[in-house]
BAFI-3210 file (N, C-alpha, C; in Angstrom, 3 decimals, decimal comma, padded with zeros to 6 digits):
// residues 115
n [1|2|3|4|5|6|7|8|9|10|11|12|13|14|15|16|17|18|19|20|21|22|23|24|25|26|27|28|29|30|31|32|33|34|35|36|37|38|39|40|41|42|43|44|45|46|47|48|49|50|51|52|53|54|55|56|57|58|59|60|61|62|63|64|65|66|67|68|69|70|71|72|73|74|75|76|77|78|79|80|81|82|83|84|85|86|87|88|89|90|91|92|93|94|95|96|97|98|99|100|101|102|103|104|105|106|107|108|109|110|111|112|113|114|115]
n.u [-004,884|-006,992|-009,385|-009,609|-010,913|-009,222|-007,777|-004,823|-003,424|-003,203|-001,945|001,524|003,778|005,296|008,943|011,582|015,276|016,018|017,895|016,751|014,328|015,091|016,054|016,763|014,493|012,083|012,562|011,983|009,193|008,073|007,992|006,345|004,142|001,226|000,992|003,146|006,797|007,690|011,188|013,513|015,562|018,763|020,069|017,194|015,141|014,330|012,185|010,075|006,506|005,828|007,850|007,691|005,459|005,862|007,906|005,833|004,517|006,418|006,952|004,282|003,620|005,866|005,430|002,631|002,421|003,039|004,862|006,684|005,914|005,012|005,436|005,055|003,234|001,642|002,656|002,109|-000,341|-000,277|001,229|-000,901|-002,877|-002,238|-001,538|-003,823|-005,157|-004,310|-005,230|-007,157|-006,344|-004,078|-002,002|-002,756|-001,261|001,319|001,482|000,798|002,653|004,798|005,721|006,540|009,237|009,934|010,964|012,757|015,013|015,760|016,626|018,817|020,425|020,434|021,263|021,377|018,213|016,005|013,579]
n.v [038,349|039,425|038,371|036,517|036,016|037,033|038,605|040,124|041,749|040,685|038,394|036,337|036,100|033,914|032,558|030,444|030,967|031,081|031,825|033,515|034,561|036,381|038,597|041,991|043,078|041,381|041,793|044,431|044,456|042,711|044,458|046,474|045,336|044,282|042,341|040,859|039,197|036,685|036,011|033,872|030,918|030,841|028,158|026,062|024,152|022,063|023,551|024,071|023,439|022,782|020,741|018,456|017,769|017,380|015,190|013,700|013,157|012,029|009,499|008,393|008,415|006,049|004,066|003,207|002,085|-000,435|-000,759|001,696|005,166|004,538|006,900|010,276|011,901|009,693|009,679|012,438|012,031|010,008|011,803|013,889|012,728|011,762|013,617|015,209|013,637|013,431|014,217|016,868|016,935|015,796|017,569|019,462|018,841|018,978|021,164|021,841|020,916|023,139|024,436|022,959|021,900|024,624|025,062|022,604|023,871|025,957|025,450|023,258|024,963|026,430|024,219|020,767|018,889|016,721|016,335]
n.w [-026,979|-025,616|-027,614|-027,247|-024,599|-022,775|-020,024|-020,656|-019,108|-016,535|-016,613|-017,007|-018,946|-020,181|-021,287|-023,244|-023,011|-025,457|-028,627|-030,127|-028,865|-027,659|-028,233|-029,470|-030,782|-030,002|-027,247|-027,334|-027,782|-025,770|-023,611|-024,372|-023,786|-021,988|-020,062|-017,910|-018,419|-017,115|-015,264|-016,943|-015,870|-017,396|-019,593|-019,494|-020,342|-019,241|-017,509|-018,833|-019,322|-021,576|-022,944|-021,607|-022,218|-025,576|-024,428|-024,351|-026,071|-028,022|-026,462|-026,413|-028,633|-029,920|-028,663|-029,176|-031,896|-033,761|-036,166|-037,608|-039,527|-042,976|-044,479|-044,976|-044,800|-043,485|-040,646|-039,611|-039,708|-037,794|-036,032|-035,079|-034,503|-031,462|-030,401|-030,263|-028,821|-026,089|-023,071|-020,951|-018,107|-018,361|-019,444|-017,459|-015,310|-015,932|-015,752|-013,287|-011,754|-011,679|-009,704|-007,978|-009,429|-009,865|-007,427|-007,128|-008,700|-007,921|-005,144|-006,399|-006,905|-009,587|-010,746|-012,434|-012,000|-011,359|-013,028]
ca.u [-005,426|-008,817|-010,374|-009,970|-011,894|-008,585|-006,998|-003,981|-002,958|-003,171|-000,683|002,627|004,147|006,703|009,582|013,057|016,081|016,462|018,248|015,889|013,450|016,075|016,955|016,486|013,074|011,743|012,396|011,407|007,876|007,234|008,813|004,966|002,822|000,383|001,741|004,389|007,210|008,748|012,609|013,468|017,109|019,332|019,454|016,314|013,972|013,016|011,219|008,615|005,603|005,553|008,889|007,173|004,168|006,495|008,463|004,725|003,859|006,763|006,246|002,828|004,546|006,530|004,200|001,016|002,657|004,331|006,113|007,495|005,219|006,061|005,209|005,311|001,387|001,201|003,634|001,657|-001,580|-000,144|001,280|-002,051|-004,345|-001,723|-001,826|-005,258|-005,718|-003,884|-006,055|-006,929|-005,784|-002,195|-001,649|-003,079|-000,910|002,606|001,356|000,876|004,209|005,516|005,993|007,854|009,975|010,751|011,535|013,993|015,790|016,136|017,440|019,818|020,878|020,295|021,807|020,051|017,518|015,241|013,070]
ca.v [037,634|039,928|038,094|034,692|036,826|037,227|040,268|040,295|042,602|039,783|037,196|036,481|035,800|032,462|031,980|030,198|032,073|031,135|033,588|034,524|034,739|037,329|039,588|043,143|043,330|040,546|042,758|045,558|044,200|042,470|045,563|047,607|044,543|044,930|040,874|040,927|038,689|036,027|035,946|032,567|030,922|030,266|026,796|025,251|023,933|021,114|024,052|024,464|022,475|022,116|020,508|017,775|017,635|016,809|014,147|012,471|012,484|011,097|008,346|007,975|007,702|005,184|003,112|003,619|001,454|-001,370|-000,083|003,077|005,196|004,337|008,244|011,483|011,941|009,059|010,607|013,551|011,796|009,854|013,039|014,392|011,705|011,438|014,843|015,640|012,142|014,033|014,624|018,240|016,427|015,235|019,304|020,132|017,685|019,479|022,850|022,125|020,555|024,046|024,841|021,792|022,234|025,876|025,184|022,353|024,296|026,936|024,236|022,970|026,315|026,353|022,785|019,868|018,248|015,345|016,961]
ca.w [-025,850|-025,604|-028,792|-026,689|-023,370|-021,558|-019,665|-020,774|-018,111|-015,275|-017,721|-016,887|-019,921|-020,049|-022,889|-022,713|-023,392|-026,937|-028,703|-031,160|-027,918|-026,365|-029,325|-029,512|-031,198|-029,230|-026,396|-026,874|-028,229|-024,902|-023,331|-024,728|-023,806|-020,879|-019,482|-016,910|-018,646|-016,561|-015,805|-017,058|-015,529|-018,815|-020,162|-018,519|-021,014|-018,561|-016,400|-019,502|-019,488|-023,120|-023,236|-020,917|-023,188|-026,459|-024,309|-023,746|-027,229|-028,148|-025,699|-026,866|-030,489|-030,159|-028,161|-029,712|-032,708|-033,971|-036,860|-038,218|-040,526|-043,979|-045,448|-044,023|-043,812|-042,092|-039,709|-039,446|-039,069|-036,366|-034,336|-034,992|-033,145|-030,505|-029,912|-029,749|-027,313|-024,771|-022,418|-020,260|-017,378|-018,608|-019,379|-016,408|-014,505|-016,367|-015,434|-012,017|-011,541|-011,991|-008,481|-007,282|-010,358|-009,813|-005,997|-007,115|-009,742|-006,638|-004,404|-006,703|-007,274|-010,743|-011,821|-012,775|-011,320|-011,514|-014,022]
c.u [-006,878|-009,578|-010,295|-010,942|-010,979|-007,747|-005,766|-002,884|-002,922|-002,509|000,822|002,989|005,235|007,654|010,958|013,682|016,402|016,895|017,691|014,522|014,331|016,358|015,978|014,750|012,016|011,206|012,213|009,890|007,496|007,479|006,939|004,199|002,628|000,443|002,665|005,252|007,838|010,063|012,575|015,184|017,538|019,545|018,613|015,340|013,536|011,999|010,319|007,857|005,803|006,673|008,473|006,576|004,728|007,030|007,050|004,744|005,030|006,961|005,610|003,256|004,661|006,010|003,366|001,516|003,813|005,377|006,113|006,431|005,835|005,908|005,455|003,396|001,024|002,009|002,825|000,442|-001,655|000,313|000,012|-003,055|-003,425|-001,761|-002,944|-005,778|-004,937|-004,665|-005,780|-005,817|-005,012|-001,524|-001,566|-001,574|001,217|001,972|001,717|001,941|004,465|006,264|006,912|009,351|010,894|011,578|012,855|015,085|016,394|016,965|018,337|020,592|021,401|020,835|020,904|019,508|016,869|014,214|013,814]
c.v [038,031|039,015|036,619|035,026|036,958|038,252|039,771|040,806|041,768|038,276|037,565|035,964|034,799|032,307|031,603|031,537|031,654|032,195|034,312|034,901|036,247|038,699|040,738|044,100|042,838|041,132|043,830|045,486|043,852|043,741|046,495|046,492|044,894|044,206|041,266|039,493|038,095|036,181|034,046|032,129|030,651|028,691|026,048|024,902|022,788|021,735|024,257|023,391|021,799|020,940|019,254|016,890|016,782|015,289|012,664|012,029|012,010|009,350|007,854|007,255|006,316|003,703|002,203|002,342|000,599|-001,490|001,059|003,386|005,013|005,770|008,935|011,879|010,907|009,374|011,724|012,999|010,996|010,672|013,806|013,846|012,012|012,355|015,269|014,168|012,460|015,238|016,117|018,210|016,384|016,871|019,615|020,012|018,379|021,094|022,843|021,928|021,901|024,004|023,961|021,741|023,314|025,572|023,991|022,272|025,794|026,384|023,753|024,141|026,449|025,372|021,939|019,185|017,195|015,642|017,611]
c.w [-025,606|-026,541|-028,408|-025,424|-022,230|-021,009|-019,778|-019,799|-016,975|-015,676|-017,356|-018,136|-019,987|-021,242|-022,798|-023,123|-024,456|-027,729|-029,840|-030,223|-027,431|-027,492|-029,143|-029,867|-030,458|-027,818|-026,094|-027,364|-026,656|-023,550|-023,086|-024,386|-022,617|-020,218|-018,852|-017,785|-017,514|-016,275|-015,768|-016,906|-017,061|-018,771|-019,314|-019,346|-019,988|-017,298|-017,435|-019,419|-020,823|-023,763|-022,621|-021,901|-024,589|-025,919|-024,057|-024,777|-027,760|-027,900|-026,183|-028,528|-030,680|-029,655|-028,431|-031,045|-032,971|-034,771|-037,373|-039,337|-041,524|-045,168|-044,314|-044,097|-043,314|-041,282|-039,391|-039,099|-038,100|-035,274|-033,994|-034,013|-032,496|-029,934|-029,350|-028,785|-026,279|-024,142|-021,531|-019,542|-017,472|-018,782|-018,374|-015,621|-014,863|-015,640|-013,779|-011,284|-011,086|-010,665|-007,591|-008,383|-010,550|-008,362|-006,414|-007,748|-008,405|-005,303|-004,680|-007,470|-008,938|-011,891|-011,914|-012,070|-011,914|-012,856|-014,963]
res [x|x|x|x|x|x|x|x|x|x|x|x|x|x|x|x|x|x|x|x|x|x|x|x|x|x|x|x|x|x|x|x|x|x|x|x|x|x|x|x|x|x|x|x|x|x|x|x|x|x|x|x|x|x|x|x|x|x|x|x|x|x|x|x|x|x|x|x|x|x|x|x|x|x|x|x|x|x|x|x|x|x|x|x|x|x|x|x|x|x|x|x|x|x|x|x|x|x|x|x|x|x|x|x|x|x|x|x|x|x|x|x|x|x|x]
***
């Protein structure tokens, strides 16, 4: 994180409970980091942003065109533009969610919600 210009030490660290996220090594690596790790509830991938982010660019995918690539680098060079044409903003815009997201995963006492 230093060799991007960021204190590390003022990072909360975010990661589902996947169970190669959870395993023994895993944890005791973020265990020595200088990040405060998150607790994250068990099965909740719709509290990550990124999980958001994928369901855009799929969106955007399927959208964006009228038929199906007919290779796999064109497949790749269409997740590529689509990817990088998602704007700061649209990130931003999943991040900031968080907070209404966490409050109504706390509200529905850890079942599903609208998100």
């Amino acid at each position: 994180m230093e060799s991007y210009g960021l204190d590390s030490s003022k990072m909360v660290f975010q990661q589902d409970n996947d169970p190669k996220h959870t395993s023994k090594v895993v944890k005791e690596w973020i265990d020595q980091q200088p990040f405060e790790a998150l607790e994250w509830p068990p099965r909740s991938p719709d509290l990550n942003p990124i999980e958001h982010m994928w369901a855009h660019l799929k969106r955007e995918l399927f959208h964006s065109y009228e038929a199906p690539p007919t290779s796999m680098h064109e497949l790749w060079e269409r997740i590529g533009q689509t990817w990088y044409a998602i704007s700061k903003e649209e990130c931003q815009k999943y991040i900031e969610s968080m907070p209404k997201r966490c409050a109504a995963v706390i509200k529905a006492k850890g079942r599903w919600t609208k998100y």
